[in-house]
BAGULUM-455254 format. One line per 4 residues: number of its first residue (from 1); for each residue x negated, y, z negated of N, C-alpha, C. Coordinates in pm, whole numbers, padded with zeros to 5 digits, always signed. Layout:
REM BAGULUM-455254
NUM) X:Y:Z:X:Y:Z:X:Y:Z  ...
***
This chain:
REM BAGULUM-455254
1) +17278:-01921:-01287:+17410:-01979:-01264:+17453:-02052:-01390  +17594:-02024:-01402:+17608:-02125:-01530:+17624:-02233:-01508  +17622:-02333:-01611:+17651:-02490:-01572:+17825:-02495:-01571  +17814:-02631:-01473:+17977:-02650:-01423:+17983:-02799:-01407
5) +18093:-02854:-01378:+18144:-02975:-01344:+18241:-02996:-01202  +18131:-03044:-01156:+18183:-03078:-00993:+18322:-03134:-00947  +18413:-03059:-00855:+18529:-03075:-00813:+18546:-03217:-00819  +18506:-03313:-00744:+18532:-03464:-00706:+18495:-03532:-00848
9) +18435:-03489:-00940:+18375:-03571:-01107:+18473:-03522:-01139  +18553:-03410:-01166:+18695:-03356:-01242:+18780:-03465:-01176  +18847:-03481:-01049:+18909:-03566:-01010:+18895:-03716:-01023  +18788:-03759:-01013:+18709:-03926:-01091:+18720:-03979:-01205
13) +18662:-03829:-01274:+18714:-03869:-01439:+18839:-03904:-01495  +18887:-03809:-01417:+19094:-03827:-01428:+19157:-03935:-01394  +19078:-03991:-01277:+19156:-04083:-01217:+19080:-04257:-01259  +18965:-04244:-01334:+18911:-04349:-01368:+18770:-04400:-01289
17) +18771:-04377:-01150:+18649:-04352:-01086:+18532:-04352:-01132  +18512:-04216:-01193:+18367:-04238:-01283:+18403:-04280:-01428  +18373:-04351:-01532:+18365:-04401:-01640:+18237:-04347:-01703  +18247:-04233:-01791:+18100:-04159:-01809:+18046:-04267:-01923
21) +18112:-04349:-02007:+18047:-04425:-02074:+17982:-04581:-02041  +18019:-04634:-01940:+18008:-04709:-01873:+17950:-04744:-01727  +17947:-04651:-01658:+17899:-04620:-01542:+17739:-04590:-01526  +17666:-04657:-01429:+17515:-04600:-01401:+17476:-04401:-01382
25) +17514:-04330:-01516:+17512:-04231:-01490:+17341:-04157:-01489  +17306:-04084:-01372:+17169:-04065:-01426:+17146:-03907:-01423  +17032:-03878:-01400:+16985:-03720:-01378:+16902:-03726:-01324  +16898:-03601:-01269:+16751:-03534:-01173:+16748:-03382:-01179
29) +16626:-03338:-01171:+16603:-03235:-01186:+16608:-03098:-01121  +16626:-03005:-01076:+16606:-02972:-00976:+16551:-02812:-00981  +16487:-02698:-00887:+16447:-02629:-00887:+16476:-02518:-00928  +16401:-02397:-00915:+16545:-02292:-00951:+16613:-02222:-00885
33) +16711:-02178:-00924:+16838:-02168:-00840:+16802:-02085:-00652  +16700:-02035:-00633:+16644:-01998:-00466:+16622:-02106:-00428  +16611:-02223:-00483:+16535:-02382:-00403:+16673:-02449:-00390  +16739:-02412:-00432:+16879:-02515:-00385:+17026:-02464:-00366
37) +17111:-02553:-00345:+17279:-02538:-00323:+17360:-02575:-00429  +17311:-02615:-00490:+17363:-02732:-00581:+17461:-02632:-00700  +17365:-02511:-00748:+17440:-02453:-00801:+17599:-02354:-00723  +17589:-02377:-00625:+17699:-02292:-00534:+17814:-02372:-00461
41) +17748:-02494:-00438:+17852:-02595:-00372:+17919:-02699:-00471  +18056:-02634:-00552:+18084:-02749:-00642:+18196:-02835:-00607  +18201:-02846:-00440:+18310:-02905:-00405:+18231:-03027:-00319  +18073:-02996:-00321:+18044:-03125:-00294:+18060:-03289:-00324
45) +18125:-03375:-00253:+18169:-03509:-00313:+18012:-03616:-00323  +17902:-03603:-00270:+17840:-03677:-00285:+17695:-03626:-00307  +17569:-03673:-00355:+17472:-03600:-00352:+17413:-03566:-00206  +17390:-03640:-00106:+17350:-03627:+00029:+17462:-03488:+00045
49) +17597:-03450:+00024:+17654:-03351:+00069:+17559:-03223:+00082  +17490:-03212:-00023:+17452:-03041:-00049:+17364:-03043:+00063  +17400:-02872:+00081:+17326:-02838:+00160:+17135:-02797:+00152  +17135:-02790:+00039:+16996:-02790:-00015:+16996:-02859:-00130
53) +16942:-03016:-00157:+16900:-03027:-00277:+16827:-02972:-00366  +16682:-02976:-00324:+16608:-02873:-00392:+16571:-02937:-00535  +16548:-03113:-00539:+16525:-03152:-00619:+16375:-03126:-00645  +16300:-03127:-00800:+16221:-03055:-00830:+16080:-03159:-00717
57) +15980:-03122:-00749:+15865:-03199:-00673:+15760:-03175:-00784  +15713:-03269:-00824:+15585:-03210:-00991:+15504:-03424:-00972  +15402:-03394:-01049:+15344:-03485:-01028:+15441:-03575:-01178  +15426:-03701:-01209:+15511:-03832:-01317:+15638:-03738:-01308
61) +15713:-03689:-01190:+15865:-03681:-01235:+15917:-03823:-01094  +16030:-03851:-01168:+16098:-03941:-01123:+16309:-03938:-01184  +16361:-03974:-01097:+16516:-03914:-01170:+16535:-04053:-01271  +16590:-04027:-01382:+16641:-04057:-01515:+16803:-04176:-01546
65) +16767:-04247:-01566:+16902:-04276:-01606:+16941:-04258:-01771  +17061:-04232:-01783:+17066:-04164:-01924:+17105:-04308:-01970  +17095:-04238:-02156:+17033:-04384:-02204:+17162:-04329:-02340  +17190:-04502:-02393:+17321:-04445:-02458:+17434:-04385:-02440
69) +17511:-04373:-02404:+17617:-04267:-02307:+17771:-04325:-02378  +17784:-04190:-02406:+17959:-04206:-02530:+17991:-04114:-02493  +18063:-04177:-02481:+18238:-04031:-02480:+18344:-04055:-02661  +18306:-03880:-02755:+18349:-03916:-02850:+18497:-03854:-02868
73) +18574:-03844:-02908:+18693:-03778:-02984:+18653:-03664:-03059  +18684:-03525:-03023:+18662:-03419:-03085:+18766:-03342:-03172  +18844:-03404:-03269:+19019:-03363:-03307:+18990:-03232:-03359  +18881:-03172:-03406:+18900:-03034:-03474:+18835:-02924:-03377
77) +18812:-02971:-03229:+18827:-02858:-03106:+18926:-02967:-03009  +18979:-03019:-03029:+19061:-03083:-02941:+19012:-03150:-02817  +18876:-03213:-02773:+18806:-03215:-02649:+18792:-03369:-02672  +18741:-03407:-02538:+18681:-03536:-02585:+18522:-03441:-02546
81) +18420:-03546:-02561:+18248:-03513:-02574:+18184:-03567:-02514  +18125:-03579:-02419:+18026:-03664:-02357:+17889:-03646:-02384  +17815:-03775:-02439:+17683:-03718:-02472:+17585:-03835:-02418  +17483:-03807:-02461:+17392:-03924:-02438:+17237:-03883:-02488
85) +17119:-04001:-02513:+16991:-03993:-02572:+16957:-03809:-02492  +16856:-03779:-02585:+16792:-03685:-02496:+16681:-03752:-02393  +16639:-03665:-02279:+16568:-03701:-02198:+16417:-03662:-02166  +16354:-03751:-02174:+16153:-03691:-02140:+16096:-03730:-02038
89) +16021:-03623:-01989:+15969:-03629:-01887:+15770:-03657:-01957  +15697:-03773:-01946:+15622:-03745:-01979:+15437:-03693:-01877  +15427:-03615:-01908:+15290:-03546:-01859:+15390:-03493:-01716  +15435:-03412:-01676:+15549:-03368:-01555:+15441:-03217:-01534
93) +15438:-03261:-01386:+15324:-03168:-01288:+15168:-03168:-01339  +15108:-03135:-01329:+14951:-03087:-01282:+14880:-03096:-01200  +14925:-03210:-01078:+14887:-03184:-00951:+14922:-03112:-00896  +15064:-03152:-00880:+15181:-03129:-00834:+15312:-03017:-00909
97) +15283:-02886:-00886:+15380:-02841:-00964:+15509:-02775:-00919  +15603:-02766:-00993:+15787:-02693:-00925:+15786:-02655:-01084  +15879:-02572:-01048:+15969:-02471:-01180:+16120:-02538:-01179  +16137:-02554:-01329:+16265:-02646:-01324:+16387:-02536:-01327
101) +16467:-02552:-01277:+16604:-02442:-01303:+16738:-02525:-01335  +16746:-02616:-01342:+16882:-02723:-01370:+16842:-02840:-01343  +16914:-02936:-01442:+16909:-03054:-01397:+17091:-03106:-01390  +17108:-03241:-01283:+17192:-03277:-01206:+17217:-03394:-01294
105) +17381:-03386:-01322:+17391:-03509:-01356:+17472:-03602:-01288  +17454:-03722:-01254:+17559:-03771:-01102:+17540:-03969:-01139  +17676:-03972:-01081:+17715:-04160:-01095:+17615:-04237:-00969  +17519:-04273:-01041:+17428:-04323:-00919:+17543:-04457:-00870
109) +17542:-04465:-00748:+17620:-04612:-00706:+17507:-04708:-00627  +17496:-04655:-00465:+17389:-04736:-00469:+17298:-04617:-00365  +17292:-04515:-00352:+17195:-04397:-00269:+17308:-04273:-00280  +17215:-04132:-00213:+17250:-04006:-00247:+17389:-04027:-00152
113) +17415:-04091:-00080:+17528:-04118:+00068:+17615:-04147:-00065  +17630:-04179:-00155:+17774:-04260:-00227:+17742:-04228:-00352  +17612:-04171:-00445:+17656:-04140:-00529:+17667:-03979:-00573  +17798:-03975:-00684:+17916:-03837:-00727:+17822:-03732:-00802
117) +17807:-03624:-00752:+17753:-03510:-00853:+17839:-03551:-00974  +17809:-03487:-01109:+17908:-03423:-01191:+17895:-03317:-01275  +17784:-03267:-01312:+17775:-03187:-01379:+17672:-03080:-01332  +17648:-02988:-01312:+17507:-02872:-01307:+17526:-02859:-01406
121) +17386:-02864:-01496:+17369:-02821:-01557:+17225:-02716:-01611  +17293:-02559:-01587:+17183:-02517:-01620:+17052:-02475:-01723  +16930:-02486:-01668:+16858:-02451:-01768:+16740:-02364:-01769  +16696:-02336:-01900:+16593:-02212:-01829:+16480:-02228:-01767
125) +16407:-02140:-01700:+16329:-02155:-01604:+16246:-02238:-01676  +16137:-02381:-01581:+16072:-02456:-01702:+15959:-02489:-01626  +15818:-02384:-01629:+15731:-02452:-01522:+15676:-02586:-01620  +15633:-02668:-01510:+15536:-02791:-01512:+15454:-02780:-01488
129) +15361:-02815:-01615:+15198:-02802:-01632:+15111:-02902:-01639  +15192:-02999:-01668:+15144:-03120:-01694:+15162:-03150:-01894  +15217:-03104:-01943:+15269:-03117:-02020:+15448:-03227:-02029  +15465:-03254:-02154:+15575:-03347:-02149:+15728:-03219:-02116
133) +15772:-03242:-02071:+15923:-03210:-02047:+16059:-03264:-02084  +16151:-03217:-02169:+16224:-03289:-02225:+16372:-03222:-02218  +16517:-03237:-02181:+16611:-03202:-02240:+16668:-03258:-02353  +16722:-03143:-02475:+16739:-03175:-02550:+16939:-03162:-02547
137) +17033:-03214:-02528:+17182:-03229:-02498:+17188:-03136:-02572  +17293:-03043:-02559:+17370:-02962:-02629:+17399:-03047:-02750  +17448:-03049:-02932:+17454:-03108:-02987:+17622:-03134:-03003  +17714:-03062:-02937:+17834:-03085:-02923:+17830:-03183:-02770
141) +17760:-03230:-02736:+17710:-03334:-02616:+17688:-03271:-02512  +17713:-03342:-02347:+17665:-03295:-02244:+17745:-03217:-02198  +17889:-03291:-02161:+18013:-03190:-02095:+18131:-03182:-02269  +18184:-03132:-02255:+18308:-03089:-02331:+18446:-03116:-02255
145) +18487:-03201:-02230:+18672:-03204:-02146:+18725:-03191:-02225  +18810:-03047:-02196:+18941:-02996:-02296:+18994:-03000:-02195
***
C-alpha cells in the first residue's frame, strides 16, 4: 500500500487542530499490510476507529514520540515539509517477533479513543530479530503539503 495522509489530519491541519510542529506527535509501528486496516481505512478519525490495528508485537518495541518536529518552507517545490529526528528501535524482537509493514504517525492527546491518525506510512517488509530497527525520514521530510 502506498503511504497516505488521513482524511480527519488533512482537515486538522487546515483548520489548526493538529499543529505538526507543536503538538505531542508520535508513532507506532505496525504489521504488514494482512495484520491490519490501517492501510485501507483513511477516513478513520481516531486510532481506536480502525478496524484492525495490527500494531506490531516484538520484544523492546514500545510507540515513539517524535523528537524535533518542523514544518519547513519548501519555495523551489512549492510545499511546506514536515520532518522530524529519525527514529530507533533498539534490540526490537527476539523473543518476541512481528514483521514490520508501516509505521503510523498520529497526535497522541490523551489514549487511542481521542488520539488523530495522520499519516501511513509505508515501509518495507522489516522482520525483527532482535537487532536495532530504525526509520530513517524521507530527506525531503515526513509528509510533503502541496
Amino acid at each position: 500500500m502506498a503511504s497516505f495522509v488521513y482524511t480527519r489530519a488533512k482537515k486538522n491541519i487546515g483548520d489548526g487542530t493538529i499543529d505538526l510542529d507543536t503538538h505531542d506527535i508520535r508513532v507506532m509501528l505496525l504489521k504488514v499490510a494482512a495484520s491490519t486496516s490501517c492501510d485501507t481505512e483513511a477516513d478513520a478519525a481516531t486510532i481506536s476507529a480502525f478496524t484492525t490495528l495490527g500494531e506490531l508485537v516484538a520484544t523492546n518495541y514500545a510507540r515513539k514520540a517524535l523528537a524535533d518536529e518542523a514544518v519547513n518552507e519548501d519555495t523551489a517545490n512549492d510545499r511546506a515539509e514536515f520532518d522530524a529526528t529519525d527514529v530507533t528501535w533498539t534490540a526490537l524482537g527476539g523473543a518476541v517477533n512481528d514483521t514490520i509493514g508501516a509505521a503510523l504517525i498520529y497526535k497522541f492527546v490523551t489514549a487511542d479513543a481521542d488520539s488523530i491518525p495522520i499519516a501511513y506510512i509505508d515501509l518495507t517488509d522489516t522482520p525483527t530479530n532482535g537487532g536495532d530497527v530504525s526509520i530513517q525520514w524521507n530527506t525531503e521530510g515526513i509528509l510533503q503539503l502541496t
